[in-house]
Every structure is written in C-alpha cells, then in structure tokens.
C-alpha positions, 0 to 999 in steps of 0.5 A: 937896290937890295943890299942886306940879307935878314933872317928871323927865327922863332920858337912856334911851340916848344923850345927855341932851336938854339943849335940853328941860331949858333949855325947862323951866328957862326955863318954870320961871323965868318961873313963879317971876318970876310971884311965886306959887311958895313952892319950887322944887327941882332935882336929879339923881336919877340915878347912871349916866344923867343924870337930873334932878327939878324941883318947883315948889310953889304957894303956897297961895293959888293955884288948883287951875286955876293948878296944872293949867295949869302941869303942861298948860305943862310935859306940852307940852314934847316932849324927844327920843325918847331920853328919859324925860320925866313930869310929875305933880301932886304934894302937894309937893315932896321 
C-alpha cells in the first residue's frame, strides 16, 4: 500500500528554481506541523544539476484520501519550465 508521497526537482539548463523548492519546503512543513507525518527525507540525487528528492510518509493511521490530497498539493506547485518537477505516490521512502 502506498503511503508516502516523493517529489523530484532538477535544473534541465539553466538555474535551479529555488523559489518552487522553498514552496514545497514550506507545504512540507505545514505537512509535518500537522503531526501525521512519520518521516521526511531531503536529499540531492544529482552530481552536475541541481537536483533534489523529498519524501514524506504517512503514518500509518492515515487515510489513503490524506495521501492523495497532499500529492494534488504538491503536483499544483508549478516550478519553472527549465525544470523537471515529478510527483509520485510511493510505498516509502528511501
């Protein structure tokens, strides 16, 4: 069963949008404060770009509804166009 939400952002030419990683950051955040997180994870996955991976994992009280709510929350974060912005629903995090 799914119960973790991933996002991946990169720079495909030019500079990283960090005002889009700031607005995830900040939605993560407000996430976590909301007490039904039971890990989060940031880190860069990339050697050249910049390029960073977030996971978020319900815990597992929660609702399959919360878990798609969040990932529609994070999939309506529109970073520039040169970036490569995914969100998944995963099993959990790595």
């Amino acid at each position: 069963m799914k119960q973790a939400v991933q996002v991946d952002i990169k720079s495909i030419g030019g500079a990283f949008d960090n005002a889009a990683y700031q607005v995830v950051l900040a939605l993560v955040g407000n996430i976590v404060a909301q007490g039904v997180v039971e890990k989060f994870v940031v880190h860069p996955t990339g050697d050249i770009e910049e390029c960073y991976r977030i996971c978020i994992k319900l815990n597992q009280s929660e609702s399959a509804d919360k878990l798609e709510t969040i990932s529609a929350q994070l999939k309506a974060i529109k970073p520039n166009p040169r970036s490569s912005y995914a969100v998944k629903t995963v099993e959990s995090c790595e």
